[in-house]
Every structure is written in structure tokens, then in C-alpha cells.
Backbone bond lengths (Angstrom), bond angles and torsions (degrees), N, CA, C in turn:
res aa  C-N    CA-C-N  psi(-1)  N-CA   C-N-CA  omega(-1)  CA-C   N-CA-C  phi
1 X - - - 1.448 - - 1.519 109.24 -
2 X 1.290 133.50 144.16 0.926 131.54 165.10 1.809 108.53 -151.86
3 X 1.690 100.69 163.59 1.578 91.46 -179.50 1.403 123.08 -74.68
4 X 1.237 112.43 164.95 1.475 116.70 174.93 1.919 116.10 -122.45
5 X 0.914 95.21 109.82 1.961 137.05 173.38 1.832 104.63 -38.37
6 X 1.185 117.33 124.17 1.364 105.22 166.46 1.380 123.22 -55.19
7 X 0.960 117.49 -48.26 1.345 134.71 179.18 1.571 113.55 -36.42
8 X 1.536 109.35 -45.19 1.390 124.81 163.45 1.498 131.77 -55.95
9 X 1.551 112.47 -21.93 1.272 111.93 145.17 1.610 150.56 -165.01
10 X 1.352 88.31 152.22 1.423 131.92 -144.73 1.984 89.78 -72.34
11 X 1.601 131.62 156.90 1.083 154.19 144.79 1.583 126.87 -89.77
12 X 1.244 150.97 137.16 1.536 148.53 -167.61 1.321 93.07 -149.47
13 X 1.193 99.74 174.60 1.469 131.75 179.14 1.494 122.35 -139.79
14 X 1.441 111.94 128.41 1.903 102.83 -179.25 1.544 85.34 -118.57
15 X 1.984 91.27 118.91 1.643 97.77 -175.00 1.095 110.80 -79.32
16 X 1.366 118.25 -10.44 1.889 126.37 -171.56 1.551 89.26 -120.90
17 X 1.057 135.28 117.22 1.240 122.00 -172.51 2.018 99.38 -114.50
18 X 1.260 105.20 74.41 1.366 122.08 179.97 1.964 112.54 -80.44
19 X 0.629 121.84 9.61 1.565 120.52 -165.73 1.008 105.92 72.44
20 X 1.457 145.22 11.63 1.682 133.95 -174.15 1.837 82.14 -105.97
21 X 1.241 120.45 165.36 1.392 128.08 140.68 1.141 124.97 -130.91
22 X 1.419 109.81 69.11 1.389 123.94 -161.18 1.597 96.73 -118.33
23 X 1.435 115.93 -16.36 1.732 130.05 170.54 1.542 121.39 -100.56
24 X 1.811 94.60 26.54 1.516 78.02 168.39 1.153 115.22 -80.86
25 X 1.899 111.99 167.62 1.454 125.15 -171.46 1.428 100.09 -121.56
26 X 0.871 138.02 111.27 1.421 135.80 144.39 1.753 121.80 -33.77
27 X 1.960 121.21 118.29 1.210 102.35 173.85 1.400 97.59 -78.81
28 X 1.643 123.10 154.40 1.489 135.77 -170.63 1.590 76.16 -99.27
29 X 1.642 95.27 155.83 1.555 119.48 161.58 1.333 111.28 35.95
30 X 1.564 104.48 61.14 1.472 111.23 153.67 1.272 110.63 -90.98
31 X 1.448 104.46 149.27 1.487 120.80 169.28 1.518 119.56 -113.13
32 X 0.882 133.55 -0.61 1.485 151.21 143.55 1.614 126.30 175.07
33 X 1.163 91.94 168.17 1.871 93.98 -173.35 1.931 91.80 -157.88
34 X 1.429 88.45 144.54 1.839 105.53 -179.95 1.503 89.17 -135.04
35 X 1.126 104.01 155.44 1.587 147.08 167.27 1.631 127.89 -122.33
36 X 1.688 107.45 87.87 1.369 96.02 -162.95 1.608 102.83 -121.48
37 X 2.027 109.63 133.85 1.614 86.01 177.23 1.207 87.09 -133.39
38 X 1.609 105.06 -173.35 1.826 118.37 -133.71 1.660 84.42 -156.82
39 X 1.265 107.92 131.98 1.706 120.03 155.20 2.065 91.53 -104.00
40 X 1.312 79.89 144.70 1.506 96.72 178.24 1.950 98.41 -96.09
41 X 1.202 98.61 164.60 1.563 115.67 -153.91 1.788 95.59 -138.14
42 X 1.695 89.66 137.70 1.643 102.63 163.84 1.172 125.34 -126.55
43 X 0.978 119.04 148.36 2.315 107.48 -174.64 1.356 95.37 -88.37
44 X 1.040 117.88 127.65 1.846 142.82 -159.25 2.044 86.88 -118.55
45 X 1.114 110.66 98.85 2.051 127.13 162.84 1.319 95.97 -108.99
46 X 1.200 117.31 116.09 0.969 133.36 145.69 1.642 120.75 -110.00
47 X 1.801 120.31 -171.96 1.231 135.63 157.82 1.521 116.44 -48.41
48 X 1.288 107.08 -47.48 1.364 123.22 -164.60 1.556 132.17 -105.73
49 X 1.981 102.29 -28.10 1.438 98.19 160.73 1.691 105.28 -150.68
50 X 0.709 125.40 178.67 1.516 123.14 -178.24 1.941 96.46 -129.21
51 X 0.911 137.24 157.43 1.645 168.03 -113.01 1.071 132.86 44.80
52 X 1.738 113.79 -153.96 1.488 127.90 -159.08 1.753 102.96 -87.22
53 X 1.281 102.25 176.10 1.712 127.01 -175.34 1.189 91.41 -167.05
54 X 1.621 108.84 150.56 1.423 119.70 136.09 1.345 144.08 -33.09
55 X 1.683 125.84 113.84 1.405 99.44 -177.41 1.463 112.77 -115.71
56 X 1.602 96.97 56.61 1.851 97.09 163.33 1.698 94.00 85.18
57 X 1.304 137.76 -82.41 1.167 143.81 -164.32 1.563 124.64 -36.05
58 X 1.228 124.01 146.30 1.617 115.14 -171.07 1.805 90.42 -139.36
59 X 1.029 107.51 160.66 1.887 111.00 153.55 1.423 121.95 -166.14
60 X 1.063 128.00 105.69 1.664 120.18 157.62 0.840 115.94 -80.75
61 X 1.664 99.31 144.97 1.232 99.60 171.50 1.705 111.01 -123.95
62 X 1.134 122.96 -175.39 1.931 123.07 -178.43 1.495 94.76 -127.98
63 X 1.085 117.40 154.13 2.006 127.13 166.56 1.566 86.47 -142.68
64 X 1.346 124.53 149.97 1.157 141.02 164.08 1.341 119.80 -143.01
65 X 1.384 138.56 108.88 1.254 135.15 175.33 1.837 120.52 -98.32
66 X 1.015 129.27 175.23 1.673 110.51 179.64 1.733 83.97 156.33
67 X 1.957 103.08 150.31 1.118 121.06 -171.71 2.202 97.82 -88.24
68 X 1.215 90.98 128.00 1.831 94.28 172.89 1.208 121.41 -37.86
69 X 1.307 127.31 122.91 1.559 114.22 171.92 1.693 92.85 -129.01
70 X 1.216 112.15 148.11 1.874 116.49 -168.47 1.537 93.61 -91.57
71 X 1.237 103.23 153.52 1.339 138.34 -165.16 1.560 100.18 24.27
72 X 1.497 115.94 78.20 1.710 133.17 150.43 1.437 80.07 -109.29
73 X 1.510 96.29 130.22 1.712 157.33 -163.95 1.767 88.85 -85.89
74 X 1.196 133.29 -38.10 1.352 133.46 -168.80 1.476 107.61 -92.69
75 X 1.191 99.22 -60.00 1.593 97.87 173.85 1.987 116.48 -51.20
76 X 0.767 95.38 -46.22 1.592 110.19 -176.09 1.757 106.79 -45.18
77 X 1.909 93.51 -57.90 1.198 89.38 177.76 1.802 137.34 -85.79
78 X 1.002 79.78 -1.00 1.779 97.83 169.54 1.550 111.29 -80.26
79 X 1.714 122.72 -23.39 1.064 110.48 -178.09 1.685 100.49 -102.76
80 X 1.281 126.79 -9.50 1.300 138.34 166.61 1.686 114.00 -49.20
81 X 1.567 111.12 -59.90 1.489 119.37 -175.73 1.639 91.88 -83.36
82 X 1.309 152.18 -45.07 1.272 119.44 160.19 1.289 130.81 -20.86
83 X 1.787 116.74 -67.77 0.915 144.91 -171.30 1.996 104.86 -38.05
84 X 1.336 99.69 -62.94 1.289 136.97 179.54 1.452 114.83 -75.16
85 X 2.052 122.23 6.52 0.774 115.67 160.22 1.846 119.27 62.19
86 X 1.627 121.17 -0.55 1.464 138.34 153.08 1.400 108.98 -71.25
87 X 1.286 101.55 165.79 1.242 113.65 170.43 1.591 122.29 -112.62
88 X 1.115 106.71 161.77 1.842 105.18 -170.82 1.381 126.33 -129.09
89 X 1.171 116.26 116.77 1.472 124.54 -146.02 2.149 91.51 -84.92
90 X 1.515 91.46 116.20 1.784 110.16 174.56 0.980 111.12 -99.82
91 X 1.449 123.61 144.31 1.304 139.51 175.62 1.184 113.81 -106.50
92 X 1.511 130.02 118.36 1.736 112.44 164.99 1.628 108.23 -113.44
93 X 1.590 113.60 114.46 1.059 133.53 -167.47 1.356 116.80 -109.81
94 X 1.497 98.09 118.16 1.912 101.83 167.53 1.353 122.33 -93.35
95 X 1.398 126.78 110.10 1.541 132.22 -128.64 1.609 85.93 -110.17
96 X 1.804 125.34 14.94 1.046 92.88 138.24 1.497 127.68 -135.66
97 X 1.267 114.57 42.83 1.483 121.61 178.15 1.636 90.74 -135.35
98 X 1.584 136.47 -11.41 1.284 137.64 147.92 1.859 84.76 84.56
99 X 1.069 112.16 36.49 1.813 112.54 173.84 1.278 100.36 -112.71
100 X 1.443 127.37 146.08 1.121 131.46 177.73 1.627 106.40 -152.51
101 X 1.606 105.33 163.69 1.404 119.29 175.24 1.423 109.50 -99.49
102 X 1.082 136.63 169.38 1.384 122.71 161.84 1.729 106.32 -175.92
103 X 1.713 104.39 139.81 1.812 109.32 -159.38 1.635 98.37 -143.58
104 X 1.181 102.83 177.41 1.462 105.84 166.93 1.271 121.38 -138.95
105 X 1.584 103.82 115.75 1.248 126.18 -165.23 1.556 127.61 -97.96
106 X 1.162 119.37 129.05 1.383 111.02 173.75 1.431 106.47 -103.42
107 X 1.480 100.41 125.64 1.312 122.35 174.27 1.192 132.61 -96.06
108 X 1.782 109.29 133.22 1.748 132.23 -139.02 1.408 115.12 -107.25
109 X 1.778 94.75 -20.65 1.743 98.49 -166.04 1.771 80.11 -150.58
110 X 1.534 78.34 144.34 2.120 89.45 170.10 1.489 79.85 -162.96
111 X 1.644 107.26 112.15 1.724 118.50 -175.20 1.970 91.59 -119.89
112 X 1.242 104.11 131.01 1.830 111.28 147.72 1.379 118.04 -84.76
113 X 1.175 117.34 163.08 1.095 114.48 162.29 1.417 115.10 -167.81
114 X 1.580 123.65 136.79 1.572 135.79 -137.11 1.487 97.68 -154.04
115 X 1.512 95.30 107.47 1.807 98.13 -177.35 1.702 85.93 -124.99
116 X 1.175 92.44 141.84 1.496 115.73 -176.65 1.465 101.16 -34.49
117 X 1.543 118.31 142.84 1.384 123.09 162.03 2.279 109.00 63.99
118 X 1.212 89.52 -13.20 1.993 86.67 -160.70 2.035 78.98 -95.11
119 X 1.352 87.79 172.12 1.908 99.01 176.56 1.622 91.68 -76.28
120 X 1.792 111.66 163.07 1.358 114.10 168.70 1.803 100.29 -94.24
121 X 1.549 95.15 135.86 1.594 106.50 -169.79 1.872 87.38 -114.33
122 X 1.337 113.62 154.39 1.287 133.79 176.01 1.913 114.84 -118.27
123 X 1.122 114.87 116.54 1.349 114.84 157.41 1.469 120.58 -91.83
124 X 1.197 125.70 153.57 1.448 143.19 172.91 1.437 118.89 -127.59
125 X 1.315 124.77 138.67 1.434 118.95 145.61 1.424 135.02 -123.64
126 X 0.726 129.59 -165.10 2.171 121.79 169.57 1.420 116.22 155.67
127 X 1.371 115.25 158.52 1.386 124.45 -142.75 1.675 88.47 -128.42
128 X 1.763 111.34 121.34 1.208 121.53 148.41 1.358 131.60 -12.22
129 X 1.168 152.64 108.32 1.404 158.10 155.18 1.830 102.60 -84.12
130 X 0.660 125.62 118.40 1.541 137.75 169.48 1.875 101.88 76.08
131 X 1.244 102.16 -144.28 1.742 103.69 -170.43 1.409 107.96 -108.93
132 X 1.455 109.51 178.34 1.545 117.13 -166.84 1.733 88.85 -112.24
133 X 1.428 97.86 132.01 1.384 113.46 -167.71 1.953 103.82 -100.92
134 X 0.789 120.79 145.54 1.451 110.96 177.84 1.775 118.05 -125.11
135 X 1.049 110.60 105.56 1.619 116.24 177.62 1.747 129.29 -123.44
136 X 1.194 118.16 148.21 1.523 115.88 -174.66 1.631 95.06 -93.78
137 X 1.849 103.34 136.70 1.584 82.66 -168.98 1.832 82.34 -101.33
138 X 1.649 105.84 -154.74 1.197 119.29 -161.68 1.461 90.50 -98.68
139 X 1.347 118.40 -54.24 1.057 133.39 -118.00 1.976 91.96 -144.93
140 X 1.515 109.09 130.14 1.868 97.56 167.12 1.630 96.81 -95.35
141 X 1.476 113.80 164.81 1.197 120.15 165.78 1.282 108.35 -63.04
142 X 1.594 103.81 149.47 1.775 100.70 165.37 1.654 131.68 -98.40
143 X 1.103 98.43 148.41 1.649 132.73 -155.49 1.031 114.16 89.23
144 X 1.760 115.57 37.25 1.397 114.82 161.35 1.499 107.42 -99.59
């Protein structure tokens, strides 16, 4: 076992999301990205005990932050299937055991942001549509 480094991993995008992953895109100049999911909860009163249970519900979600770079192929297309109201199949890849998760998300928030003199950095977020699939790829995208 050993730990694993942010730095180690990387987010992509398959803009054609055909079952091949031979089109992944690397987002350039990320500065971080989380993956957080949530079982939803019910207060369970009964006769006999009073708290929580499961109530069936699941959600992931993705956040991705990273400084703008013009014409990245990933970014573009993440704001494309927004645009278009699709969803966009993300990859979160650990570039050094080459295992990754990957879902398709429809995305809720795509923010810029431009402070005098600093680069303009972009945040994103978006919410899972179906399940998180898990595969070892062959190959990392390049400029990872």
C-alpha cells in the first residue's frame, strides 16, 4: 500500500463517448478536482428504536477547477454537452497504477473567473447520471 499524491491524478474527457477510449482528452492545467458521493438518509421512529437508515438514494458528484488554456479540446467539450443539455462521460485517472473511474455527468455549473493581472481559472461541477464504471486503461492521455 502506499499513498497517493494529488498530482497523480489527472481528470479527461471522452468527447465521443463510443465505448472505445481511445478519445480520451486530457483537461490541461488543472488545479484540482474532487469526487464526492452521498447515500441519502431517513429518520427511522419506531416502537423500539429511534434513528437513521438508508433511503435508497445515491449521488456523485465531480468539481473540477484548473487555470484556462485556449483551445483545450476537454474544456470545450464539456461546455459543448452542457450547452446541448448532454451529458459527458469523465474520467478520473491515477496515472500511476493507469486505473480509473469513469461516469456520465451532466453538468450544473461552468464558472470563469478573471482577477486582475492573475490567469482566468474556470470551475465546474456535475452530477452522475447512471453508475461509476471502473477500468485499467492501456494507455494515459497525453500531456498527462
Amino acid at each position: 500500500m502506499s499513498e497517493v499524491k494529488g498530482k497523480d491524478i489527472i481528470y479527461a474527457v471522452d468527447p465521443t463517448p463510443d465505448g472505445t477510449v481511445t478519445d480520451l482528452v486530457r483537461i490541461f492545467n488543472q488545479t484540482s478536482g474532487s469526487t464526492a458521493r452521498e447515500k441519502g438518509l431517513m429518520d427511522l421512529n419506531t416502537k423500539d428504536k429511534n434513528g437513521v437508515t438508508y433511503d435508497g438514494t445515491d449521488s456523485t458528484t465531480v468539481s473540477l477547477e484548473g487555470v484556462f488554456t485556449e483551445g483545450d479540446t476537454a474544456i470545450n467539450a464539456i461546455k459543448a454537452a452542457m450547452d446541448g443539455e448532454e451529458y459527458v462521460r469523465i474520467y478520473r485517472i491515477n496515472k500511476v497504477t493507469k486505473e480509473a473511474t469513469y461516469g456520465d455527468y451532466a453538468v450544473s455549473k461552468f464558472e470563469y473567473s478573471e482577477g486582475n493581472g492573475e490567469y482566468v481559472t474556470y470551475s465546474l461541477e456535475g452530477q452522475l447520471n447512471g453508475e461509476l464504471t471502473e477500468t485499467t486503461l492501456t494507455t494515459i492521455p497525453a500531456g498527462a
